[in-house]
C-alpha positions as CSV (number, residue, x, y, z in Angstrom):
1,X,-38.8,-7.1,-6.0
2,X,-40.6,-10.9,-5.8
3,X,-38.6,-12.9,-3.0
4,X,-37.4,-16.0,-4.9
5,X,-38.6,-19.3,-3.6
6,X,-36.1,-22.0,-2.3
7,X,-37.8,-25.2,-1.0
8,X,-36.3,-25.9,2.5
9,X,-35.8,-28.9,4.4
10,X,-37.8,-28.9,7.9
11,X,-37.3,-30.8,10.7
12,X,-40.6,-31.2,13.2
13,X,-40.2,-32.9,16.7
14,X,-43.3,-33.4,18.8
15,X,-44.1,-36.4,20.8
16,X,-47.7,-36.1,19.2
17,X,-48.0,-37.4,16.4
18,X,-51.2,-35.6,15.3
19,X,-49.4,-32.4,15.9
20,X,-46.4,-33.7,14.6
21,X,-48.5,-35.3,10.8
22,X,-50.5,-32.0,11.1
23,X,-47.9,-29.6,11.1
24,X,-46.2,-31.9,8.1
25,X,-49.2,-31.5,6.1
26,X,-49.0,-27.9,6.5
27,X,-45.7,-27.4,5.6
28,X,-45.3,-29.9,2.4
29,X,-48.7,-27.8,1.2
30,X,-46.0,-24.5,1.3
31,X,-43.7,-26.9,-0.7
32,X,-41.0,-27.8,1.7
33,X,-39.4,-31.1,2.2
34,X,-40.5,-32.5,5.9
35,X,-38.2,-35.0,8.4
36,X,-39.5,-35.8,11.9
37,X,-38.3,-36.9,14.9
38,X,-40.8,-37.9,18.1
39,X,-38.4,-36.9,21.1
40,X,-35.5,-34.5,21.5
41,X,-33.0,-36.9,21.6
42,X,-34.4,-38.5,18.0
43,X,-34.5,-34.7,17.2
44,X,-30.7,-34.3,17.4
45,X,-29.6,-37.6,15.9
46,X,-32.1,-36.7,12.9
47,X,-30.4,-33.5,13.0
48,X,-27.1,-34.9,12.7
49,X,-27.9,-36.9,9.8
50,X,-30.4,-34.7,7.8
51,X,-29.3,-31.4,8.1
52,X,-32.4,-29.2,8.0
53,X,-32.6,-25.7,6.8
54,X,-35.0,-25.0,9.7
55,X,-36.5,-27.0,13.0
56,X,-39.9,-26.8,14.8
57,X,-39.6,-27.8,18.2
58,X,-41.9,-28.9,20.4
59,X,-40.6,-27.4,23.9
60,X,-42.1,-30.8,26.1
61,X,-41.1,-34.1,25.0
62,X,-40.2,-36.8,26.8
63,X,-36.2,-38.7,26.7
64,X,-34.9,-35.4,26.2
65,X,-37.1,-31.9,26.2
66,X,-36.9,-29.3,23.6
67,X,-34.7,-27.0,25.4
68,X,-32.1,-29.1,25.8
69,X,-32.8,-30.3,22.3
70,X,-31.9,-26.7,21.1
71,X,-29.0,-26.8,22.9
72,X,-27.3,-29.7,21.4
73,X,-28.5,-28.6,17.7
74,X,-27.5,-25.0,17.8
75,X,-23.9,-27.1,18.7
76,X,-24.0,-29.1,16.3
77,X,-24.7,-26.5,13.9
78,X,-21.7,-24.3,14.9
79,X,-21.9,-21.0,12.9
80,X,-24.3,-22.0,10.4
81,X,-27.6,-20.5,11.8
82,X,-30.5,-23.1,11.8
83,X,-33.4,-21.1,12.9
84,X,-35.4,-23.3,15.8
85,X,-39.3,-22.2,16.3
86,X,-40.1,-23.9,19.7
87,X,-43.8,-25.3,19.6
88,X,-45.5,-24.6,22.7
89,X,-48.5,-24.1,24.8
90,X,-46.9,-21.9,27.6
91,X,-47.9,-18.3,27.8
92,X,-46.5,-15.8,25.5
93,X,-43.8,-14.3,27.9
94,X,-42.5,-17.7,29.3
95,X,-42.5,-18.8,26.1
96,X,-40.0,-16.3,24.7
97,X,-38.0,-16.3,28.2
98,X,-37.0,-20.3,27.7
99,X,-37.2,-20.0,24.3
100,X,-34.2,-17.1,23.9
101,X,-32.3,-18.9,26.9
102,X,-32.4,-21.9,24.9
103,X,-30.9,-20.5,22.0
104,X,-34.6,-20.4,19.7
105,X,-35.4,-18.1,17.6
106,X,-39.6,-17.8,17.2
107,X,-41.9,-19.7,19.4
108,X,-45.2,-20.5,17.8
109,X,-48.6,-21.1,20.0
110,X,-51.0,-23.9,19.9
111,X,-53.0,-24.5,18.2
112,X,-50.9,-23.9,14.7
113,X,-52.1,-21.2,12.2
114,X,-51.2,-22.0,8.9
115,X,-50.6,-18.4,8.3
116,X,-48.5,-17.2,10.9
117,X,-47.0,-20.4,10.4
118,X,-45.8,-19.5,7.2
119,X,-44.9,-15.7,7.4
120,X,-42.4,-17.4,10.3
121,X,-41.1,-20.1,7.9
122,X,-40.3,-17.1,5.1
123,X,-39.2,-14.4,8.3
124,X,-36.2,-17.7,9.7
125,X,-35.2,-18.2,6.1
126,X,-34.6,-14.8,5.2
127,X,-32.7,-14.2,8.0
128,X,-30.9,-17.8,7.7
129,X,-30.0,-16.5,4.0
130,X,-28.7,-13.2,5.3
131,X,-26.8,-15.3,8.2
132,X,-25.1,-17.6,5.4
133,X,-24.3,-14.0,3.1
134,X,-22.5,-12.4,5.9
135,X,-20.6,-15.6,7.0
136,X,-19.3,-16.0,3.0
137,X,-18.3,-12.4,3.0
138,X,-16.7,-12.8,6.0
139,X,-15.0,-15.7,4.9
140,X,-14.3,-13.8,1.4
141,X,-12.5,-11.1,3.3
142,X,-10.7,-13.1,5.5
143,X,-9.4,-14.3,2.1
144,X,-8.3,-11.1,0.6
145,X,-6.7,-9.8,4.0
146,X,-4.3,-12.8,3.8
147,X,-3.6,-12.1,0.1
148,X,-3.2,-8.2,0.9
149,X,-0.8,-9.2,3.8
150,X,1.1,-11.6,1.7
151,X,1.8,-8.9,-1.4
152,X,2.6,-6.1,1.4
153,X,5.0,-8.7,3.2
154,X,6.5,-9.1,-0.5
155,X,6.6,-4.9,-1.1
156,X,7.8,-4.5,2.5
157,X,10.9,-6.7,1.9
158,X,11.4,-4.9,-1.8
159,X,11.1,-1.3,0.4
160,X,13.4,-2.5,2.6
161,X,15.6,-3.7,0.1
162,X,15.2,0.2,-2.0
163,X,14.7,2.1,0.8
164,X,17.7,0.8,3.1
165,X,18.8,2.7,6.0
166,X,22.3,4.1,3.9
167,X,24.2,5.6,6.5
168,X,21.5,6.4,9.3
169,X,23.8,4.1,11.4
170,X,26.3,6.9,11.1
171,X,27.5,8.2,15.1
172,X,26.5,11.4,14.6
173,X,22.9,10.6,13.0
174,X,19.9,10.2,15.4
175,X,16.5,9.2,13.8
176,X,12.6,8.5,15.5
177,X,10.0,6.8,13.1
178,X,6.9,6.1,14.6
179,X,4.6,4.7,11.4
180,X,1.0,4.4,11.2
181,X,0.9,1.6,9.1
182,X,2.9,-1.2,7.6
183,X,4.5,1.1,5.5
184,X,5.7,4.8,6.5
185,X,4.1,7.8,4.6
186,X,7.2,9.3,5.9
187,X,11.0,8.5,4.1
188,X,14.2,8.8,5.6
189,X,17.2,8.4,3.5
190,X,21.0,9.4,4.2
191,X,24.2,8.6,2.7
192,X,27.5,9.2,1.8
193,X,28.8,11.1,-1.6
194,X,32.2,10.1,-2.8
195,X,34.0,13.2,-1.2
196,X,32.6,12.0,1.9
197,X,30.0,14.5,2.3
198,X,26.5,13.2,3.6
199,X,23.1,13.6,2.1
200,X,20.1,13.1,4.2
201,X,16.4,13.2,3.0
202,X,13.3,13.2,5.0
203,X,10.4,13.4,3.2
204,X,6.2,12.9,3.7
205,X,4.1,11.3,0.7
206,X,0.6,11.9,0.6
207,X,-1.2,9.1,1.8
208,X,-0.3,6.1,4.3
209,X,0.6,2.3,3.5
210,X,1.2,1.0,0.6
211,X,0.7,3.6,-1.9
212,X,3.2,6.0,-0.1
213,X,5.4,3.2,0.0
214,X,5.0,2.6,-3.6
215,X,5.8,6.2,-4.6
216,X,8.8,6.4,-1.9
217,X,10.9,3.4,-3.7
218,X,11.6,5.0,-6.8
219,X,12.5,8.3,-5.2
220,X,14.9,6.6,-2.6
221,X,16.5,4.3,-6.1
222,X,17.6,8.1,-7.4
223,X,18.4,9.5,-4.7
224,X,21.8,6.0,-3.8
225,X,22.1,6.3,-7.1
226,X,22.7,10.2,-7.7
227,X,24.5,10.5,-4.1
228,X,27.2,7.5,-4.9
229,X,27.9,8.9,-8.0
230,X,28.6,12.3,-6.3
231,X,25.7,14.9,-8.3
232,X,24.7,17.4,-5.6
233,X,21.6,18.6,-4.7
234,X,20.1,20.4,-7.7
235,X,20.9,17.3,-9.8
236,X,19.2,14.9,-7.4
237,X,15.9,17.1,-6.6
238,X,15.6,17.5,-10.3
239,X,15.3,13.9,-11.2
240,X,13.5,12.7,-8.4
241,X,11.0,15.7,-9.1
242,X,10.4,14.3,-12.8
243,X,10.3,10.6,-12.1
244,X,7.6,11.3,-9.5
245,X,6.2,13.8,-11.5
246,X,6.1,11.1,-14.7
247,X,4.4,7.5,-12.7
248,X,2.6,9.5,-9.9
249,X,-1.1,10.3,-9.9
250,X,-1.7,13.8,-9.7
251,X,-3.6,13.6,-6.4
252,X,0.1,12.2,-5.1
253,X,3.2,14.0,-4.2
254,X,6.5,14.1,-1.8
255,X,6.9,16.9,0.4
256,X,10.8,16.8,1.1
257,X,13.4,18.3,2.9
258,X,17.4,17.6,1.7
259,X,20.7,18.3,3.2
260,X,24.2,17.9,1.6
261,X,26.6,18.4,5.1
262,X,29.9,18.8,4.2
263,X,32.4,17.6,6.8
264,X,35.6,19.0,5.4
265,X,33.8,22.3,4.5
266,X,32.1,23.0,7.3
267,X,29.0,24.1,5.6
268,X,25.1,22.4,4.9
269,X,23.3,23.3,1.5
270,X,19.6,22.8,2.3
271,X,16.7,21.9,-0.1
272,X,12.9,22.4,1.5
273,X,9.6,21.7,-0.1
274,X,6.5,21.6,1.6
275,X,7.8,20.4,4.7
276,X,8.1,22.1,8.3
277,X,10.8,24.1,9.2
278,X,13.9,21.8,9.9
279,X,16.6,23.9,12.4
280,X,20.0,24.5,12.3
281,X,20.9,24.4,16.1
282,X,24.1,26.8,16.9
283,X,26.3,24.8,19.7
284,X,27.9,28.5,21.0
285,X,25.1,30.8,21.0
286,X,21.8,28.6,21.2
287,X,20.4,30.2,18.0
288,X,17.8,28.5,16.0
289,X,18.2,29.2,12.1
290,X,15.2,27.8,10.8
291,X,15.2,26.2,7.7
292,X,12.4,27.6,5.7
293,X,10.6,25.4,2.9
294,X,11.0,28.1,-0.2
295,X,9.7,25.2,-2.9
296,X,6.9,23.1,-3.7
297,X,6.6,19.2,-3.1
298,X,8.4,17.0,-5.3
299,X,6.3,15.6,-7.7
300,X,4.0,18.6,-8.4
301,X,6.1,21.3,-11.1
302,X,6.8,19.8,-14.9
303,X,10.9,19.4,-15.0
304,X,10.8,22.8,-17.3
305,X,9.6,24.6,-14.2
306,X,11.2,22.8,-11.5
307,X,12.9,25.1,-8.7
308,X,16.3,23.3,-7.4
309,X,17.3,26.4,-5.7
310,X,19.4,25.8,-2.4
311,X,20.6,27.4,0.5
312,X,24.2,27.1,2.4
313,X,25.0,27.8,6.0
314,X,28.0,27.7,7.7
315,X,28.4,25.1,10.4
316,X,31.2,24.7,13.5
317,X,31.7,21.3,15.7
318,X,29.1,20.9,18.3
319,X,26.2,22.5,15.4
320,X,23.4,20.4,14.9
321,X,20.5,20.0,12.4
322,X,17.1,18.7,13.2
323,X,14.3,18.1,10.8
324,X,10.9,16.8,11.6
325,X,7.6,15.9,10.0
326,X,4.3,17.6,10.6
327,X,3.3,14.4,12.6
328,X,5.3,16.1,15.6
329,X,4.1,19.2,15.1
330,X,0.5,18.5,14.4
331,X,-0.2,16.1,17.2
332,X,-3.5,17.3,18.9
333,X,-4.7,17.3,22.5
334,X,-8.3,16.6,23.9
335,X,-9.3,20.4,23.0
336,X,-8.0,20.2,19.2
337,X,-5.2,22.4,19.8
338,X,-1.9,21.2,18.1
339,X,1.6,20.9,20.0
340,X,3.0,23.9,17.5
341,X,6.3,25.2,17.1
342,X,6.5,27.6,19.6
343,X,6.4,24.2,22.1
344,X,8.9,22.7,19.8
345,X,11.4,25.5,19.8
346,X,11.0,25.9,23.7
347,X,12.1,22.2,24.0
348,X,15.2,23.4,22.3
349,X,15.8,26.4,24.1
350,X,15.8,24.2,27.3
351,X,17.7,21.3,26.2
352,X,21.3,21.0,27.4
353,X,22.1,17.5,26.4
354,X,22.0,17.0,22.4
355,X,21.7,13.5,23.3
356,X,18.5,13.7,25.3
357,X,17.2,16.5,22.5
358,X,14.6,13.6,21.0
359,X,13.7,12.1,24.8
360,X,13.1,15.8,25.7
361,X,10.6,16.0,22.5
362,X,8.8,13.1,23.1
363,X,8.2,14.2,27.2
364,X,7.1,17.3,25.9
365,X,4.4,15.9,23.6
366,X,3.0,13.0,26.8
367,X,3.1,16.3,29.2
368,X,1.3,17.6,25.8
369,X,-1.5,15.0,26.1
370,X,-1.4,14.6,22.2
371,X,-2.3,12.3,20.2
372,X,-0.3,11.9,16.9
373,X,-2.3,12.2,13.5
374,X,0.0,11.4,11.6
375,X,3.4,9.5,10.7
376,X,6.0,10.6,13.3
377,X,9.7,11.8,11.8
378,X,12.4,13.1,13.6
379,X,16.5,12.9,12.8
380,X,19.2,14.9,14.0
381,X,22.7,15.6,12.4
382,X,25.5,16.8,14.2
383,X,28.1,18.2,12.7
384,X,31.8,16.6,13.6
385,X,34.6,16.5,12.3
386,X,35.8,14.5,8.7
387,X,38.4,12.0,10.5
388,X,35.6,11.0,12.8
389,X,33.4,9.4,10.0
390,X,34.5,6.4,7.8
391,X,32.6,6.2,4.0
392,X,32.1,2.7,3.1
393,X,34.7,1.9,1.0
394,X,34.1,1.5,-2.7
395,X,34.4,-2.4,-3.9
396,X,35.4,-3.3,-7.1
397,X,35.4,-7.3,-8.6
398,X,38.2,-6.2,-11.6
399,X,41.7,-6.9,-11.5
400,X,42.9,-3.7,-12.9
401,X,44.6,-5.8,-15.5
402,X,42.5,-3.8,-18.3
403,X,42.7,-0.4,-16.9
404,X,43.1,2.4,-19.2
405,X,47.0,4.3,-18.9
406,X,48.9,6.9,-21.0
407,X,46.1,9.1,-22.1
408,X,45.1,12.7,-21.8
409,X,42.4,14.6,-22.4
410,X,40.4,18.1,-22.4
411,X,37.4,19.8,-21.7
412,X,35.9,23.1,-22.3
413,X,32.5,24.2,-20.1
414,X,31.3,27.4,-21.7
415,X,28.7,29.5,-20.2
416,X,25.3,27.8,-20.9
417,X,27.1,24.5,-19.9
418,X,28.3,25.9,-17.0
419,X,24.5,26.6,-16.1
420,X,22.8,23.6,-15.5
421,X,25.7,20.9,-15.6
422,X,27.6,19.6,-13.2
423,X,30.6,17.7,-14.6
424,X,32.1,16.3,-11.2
425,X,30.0,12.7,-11.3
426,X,31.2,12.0,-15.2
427,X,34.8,12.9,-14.6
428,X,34.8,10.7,-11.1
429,X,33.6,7.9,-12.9
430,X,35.6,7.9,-16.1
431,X,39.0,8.6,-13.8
432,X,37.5,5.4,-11.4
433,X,38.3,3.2,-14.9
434,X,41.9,3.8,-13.7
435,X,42.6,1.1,-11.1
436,X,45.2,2.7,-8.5
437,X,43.5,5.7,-8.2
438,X,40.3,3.8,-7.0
439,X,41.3,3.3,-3.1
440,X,41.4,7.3,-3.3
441,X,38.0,8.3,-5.1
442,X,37.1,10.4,-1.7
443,X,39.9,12.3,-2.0
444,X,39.7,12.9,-6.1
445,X,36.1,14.3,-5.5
446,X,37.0,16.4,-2.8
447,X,40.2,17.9,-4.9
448,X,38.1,18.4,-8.3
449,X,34.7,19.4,-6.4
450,X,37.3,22.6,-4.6
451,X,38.7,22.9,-8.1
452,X,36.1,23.3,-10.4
453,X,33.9,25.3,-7.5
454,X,37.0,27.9,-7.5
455,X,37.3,28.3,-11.1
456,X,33.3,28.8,-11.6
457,X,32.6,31.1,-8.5
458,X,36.0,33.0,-8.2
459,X,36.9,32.8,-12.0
460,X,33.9,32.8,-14.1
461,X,31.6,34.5,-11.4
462,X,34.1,36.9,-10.3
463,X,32.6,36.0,-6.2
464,X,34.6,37.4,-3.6
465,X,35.7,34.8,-0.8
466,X,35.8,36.9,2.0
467,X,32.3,37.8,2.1
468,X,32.3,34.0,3.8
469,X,34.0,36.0,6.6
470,X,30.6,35.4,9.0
471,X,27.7,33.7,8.7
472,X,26.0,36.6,6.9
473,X,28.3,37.0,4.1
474,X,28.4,33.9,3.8
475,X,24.6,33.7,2.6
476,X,25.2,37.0,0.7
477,X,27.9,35.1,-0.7
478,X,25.6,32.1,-2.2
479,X,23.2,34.5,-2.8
480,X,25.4,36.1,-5.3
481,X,26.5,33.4,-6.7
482,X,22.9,32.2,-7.8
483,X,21.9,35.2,-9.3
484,X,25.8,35.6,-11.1
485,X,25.2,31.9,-12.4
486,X,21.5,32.8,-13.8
487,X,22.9,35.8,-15.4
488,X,26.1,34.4,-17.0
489,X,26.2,35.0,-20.5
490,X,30.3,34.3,-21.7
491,X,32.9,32.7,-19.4
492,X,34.6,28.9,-19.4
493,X,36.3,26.4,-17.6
494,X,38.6,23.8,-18.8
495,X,39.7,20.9,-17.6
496,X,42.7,18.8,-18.9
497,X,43.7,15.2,-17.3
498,X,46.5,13.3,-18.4
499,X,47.8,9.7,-17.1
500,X,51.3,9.1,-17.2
501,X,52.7,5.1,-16.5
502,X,55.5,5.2,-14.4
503,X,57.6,1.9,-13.8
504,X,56.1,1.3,-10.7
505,X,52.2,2.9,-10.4
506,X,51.1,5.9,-12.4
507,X,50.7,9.6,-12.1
508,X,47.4,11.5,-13.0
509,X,48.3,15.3,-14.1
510,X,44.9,17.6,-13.5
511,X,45.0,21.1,-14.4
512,X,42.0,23.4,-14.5
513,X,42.1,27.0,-16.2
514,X,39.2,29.5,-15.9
515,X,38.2,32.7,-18.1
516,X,38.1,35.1,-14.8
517,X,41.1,37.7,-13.7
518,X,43.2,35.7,-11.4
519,X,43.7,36.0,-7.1
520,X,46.6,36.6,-5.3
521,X,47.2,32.7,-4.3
522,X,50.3,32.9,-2.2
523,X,48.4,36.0,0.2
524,X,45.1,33.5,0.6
525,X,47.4,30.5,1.3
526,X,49.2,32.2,4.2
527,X,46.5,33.6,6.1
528,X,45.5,32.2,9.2
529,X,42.7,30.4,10.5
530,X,41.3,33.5,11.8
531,X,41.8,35.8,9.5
532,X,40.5,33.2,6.9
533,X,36.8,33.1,8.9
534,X,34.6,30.9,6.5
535,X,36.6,31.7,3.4
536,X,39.9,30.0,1.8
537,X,39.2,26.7,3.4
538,X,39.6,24.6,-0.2
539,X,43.1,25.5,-1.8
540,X,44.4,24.3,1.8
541,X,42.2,21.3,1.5
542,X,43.5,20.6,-2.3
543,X,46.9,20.9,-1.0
544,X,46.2,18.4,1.8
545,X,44.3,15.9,-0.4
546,X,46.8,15.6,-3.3
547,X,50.9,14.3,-4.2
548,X,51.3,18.0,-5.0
549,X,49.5,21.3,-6.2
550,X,50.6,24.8,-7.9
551,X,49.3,27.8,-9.0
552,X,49.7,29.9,-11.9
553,X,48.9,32.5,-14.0
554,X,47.6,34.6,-11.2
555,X,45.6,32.1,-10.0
556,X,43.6,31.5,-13.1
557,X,45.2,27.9,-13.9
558,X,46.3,25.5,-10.7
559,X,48.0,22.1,-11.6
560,X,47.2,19.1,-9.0
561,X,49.0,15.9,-9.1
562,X,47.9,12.5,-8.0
563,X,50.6,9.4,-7.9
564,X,50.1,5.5,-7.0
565,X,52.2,2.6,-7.2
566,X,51.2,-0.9,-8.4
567,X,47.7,-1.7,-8.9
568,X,45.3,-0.9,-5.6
């Protein structure tokens, strides 16, 4: 390559003026422009004025010397580097010494040769050139940072807004996120279904910053959206799984682990892929159920081979749940060895207070000596009882005037329906169009989730309740019913609703008939808590819930009704 040529401005101060016209000569031969100055003080106000590329500088002059000359330019020049070549006839290594200390750059002996002269010249201004490129890309990414901050300060407050905190404030919720960056890889989400159950999702993106953050706003829009209009777990995973799946890259995915706790129920349905091993903590016995990931990330199967499979476990007052990310489990000490489960779980074993469980944790990891590689989740749920929690309440700007009454309706769910649809979130929001009934949309999930669960699994299925006797039946009992529900070839459900005006309110009518071979309702209905164990919980609940509720037909058609007065 052929260094291009750029004609420089020089500036020579010597209080000799052969020296000085000598060394001018020399240099407007190499084709620079010259200005002079015959003391150092004339040196820095020609300086000031001219502003050379470049300054020779003869170290002894009188007014002012060159070293204190160099002083006062290099000032004046602030970052811009003006190379100074002091001019002297002191030996070689005091030379350099006060040259350096004065802030030169070269020295050059007397008397002058032309050509070291001029292999200095090019060597100043290459390195004045390199000087000016790294002070414009400096500048140029000083630029870009504030630009970058500026559009993550806009995503941040669009995250926030997405990605709110739902019902994490929740009494029985604790939560740790430590990020690495600006943005979380990891994703916590939790809130509230219309029966008042609570869905919680903690999940890890590949990737830090920004592009996590990017991938985790979509995800947490369909998870509020799915959970307020009261779709379960299946239903959610599945259409978070294919919107990531659709706008991610494939390098890019969600390892997630989701919880439906049930309040009123008693139980947690559990959803993991790709994430460690959340716990079910028993309060009684001290037992640690893991919570095993059975699934792949979200993000990573087409819909068409998408596994929403889940698991249920039974859960008493005083039960907790704990999920993490890898960041906990991963951290690393000096030696590369990572903190582990087996640490983890013997935090547990030692904790007594549930409330110290987290400060406990983090002890553990400093006594550790890790260091974290990774985003840092942790959130635990304790189970408690329904009356203890309060659902926001739903809000609605209409004055009821328009509200649809004296109207009925029917539905029939045959088998491959009954499959892959879950027609609880349609019905709740058609029967919401009827304004007295909306101050008690908790209560209407709660009665037509029991209902249609009974007809499907007890009906249709033909599932025994009282395998939910214990904690083991009562994942044979789900275990059935997935395999019954893949299998089902024939079977229905039906589901009639009719509004009747009265003169003061109105009266929704409910009655749900299945295809199975009936129960004895009046034995279930009188046993007692004991002798129910896990099983038989929901026709006392529909009973509770609801104005009034029957039986008939052998318990293969119940009739519910709901009354208001006057418009809510």
């Amino acid at each position: 390559m052929i260094e291009s040529f750029e004609p420089l401005t020089i500036l020579i101060a010597d209080d000799n003026l052969t020296d000085r016209m000598l060394l001018s000569s020399i240099v407007r031969r190499q084709g620079h422009s010259v200005a002079t100055a015959g003391n150092g003080q004339e040196a820095v106000d020609v300086f000031r004025h001219v502003r050379p590329h470049l300054v020779l500088l003869d170290a002894m002059m009188p007014v002012m010397d060159g070293f204190q000359a160099a002083r006062e330019i290099k000032q004046l020049a602030g970052e811009t580097l003006v190379p100074i070549i002091f001019l002297t006839s002191l030996t070689e290594e005091q030379a350099l010494v006060r040259c350096l200390e004065a802030g030169g750059d070269d020295f050059l002996a007397k008397p002058y040769n032309q050509v070291i002269l001029a292999a200095k010249i090019k060597a100043m201004d290459r390195m004045r050139r390199l000087q000016a490129t790294v002070l414009e890309q400096r500048d140029q990414i000083t630029r870009h940072h504030g630009y970058l901050l500026n559009e993550q300060r806009v995503a941040k407050a669009v995250f926030d807004q997405v990605a709110h905190s739902g019902c994490l404030s929740s009494p029985n919720i604790r939560y740790l996120q430590s990020p690495y960056a600006l943005f979380n890889g990891d994703l916590l989400l939790a809130a509230f279904t219309p029966a008042g159950d609570m869905h919680i999702l903690l999940g890890d993106f590949t990737g830090h910053g920004l592009p996590a953050a990017v991938g985790a706003m979509p995800l947490a829009e369909v998870f509020y959206g799915m959970t307020a209009k009261g779709y379960g777990l299946a239903e959610s995973l599945r259409e978070m799984n294919a919107k990531l799946k659709r706008i991610l890259p494939v390098d890019m995915f969600c390892c997630a682990t989701m919880l439906s706790v049930s309040f009123q129920r008693g139980v947690v349905e559990v959803w993991n892929g790709g994430m460690p091993d959340g716990y079910l903590l028993r309060h009684d016995t001290g037992e640690q159920v893991p919570l095993v990931s059975r699934h792949l990330p979200l993000g990573v199967l087409p819909p068409s081979r998408f596994e929403g499979g889940t698991e249920v476990y039974p859960m008493s007052q005083g039960d907790r749940l704990f999920l993490l990310s890898d960041g906990v489990i991963e951290t690393s000490d000096g030696d590369d060895e990572q903190f582990g489960v087996e640490r983890l779980c013997e935090v547990f074993s030692a904790n007594r207070d549930p409330g110290r469980l987290f400060e406990d944790i983090l002890q553990a990891l400093e006594d550790f000596r890790g260091q974290a590689r990774d985003d840092v989740s942790m959130v635990q749920i304790a189970m408690v009882g329904a009356d203890t929690l309060t659902p926001p309440a739903l809000i609605y700007s209409d004055s009821g005037e328009s509200s649809p009454l004296d109207w009925s309706m029917t539905f029939e769910l045959r088998a491959e329906t009954l499959k892959r649809f879950n027609p609880l979130p349609y019905l709740l929001q058609l029967l919401q169009e009827i304004h007295g009934l909306r101050s008690r949309s908790g209560a209407l999930y709660s009665v037509l989730a029991e209902l249609y669960s009974n007809a499907l699994e007890h009906g249709v299925l033909g599932l025994n309740s009282n395998l939910k006797r214990d904690a083991q039946g009562f994942a044979q009992y789900y275990e059935q019913r997935n395999t019954r529900l893949t299998q089902l070839r024939e079977g229905y459900v039906r589901l009639h609703f009719q509004v009747v005006p009265q003169e003061r309110g109105g009266k929704l009518l409910i009655s749900v008939e299945d295809s199975g071979p009936g129960f004895d309702v009046g034995t279930v209905l009188a046993r007692s808590a004991a002798e129910r164990g896990l099983s038989g919980r929901g026709l006392n609940l529909v009973s509770q819930l609801s104005n009034s509720a029957s039986w008939a037909d052998d318990g293969r058609s119940v009739h519910v009704e709901f009354c208001w007065e006057g418009l809510a």
